[in-house]
C-alpha positions in Angstrom: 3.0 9.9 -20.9 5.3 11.3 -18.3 9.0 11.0 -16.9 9.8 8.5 -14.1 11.9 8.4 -11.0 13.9 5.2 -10.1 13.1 5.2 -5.9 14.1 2.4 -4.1 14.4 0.4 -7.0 11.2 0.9 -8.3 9.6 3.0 -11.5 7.3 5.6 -10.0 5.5 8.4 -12.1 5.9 12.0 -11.6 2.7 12.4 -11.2 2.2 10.2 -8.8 5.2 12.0 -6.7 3.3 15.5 -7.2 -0.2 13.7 -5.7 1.9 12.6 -2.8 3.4 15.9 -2.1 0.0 17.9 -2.4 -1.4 15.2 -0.3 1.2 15.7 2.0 0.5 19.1 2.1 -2.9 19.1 2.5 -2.7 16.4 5.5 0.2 19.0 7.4 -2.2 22.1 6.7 -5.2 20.6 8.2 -3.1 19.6 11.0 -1.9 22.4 12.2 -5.0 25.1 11.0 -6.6 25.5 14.7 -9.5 24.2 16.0 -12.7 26.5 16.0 -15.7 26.4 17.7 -18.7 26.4 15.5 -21.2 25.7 18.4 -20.4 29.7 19.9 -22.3 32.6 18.4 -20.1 35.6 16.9 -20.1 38.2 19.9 -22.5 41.3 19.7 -20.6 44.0 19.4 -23.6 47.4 20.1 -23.1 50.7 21.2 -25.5 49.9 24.2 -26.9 47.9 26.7 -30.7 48.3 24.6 -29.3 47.8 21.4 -27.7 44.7 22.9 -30.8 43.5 24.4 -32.9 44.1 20.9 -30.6 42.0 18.9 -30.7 39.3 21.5 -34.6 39.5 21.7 -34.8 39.7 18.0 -31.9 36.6 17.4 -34.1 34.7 20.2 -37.6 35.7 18.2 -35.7 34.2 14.7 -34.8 31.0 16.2 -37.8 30.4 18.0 -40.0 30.9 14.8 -37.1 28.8 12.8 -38.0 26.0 15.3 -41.4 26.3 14.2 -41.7 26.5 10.8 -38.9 23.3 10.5 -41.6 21.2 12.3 
């Protein structure tokens, strides 16, 4: 199949050495990715203080009729 490398006395597949180094990587970049908050809303960004109220309202009337129709 492939090549192998002789590592501390033992026969070990280059492809097992390239799943250890994604792996590797993978762990490292999950690591050190910060941590978000899914449980806060994106901020409304509106021009004014009534546009800022109507998307509230509406976002409130959404969820409200979401609640109902999951019951």
């Amino acid at each position: 199949m492939g090549g192998y490398f002789n590592i501390a006395g033992r026969k070990v597949a280059t492809h097992h050495l390239v799943l250890g180094v994604l792996a590797t990587y993978g762990v490292v970049f999950k690591a050190v990715m910060p941590k978000t908050d899914k449980t806060q809303p994106p901020p409304i960004k509106a021009s004014s203080d009534e546009e800022s109220r109507f998307i509230q309202d509406f976002i409130k009337a959404a969820e409200a009729e979401e609640k109902k129709t999951a019951h």
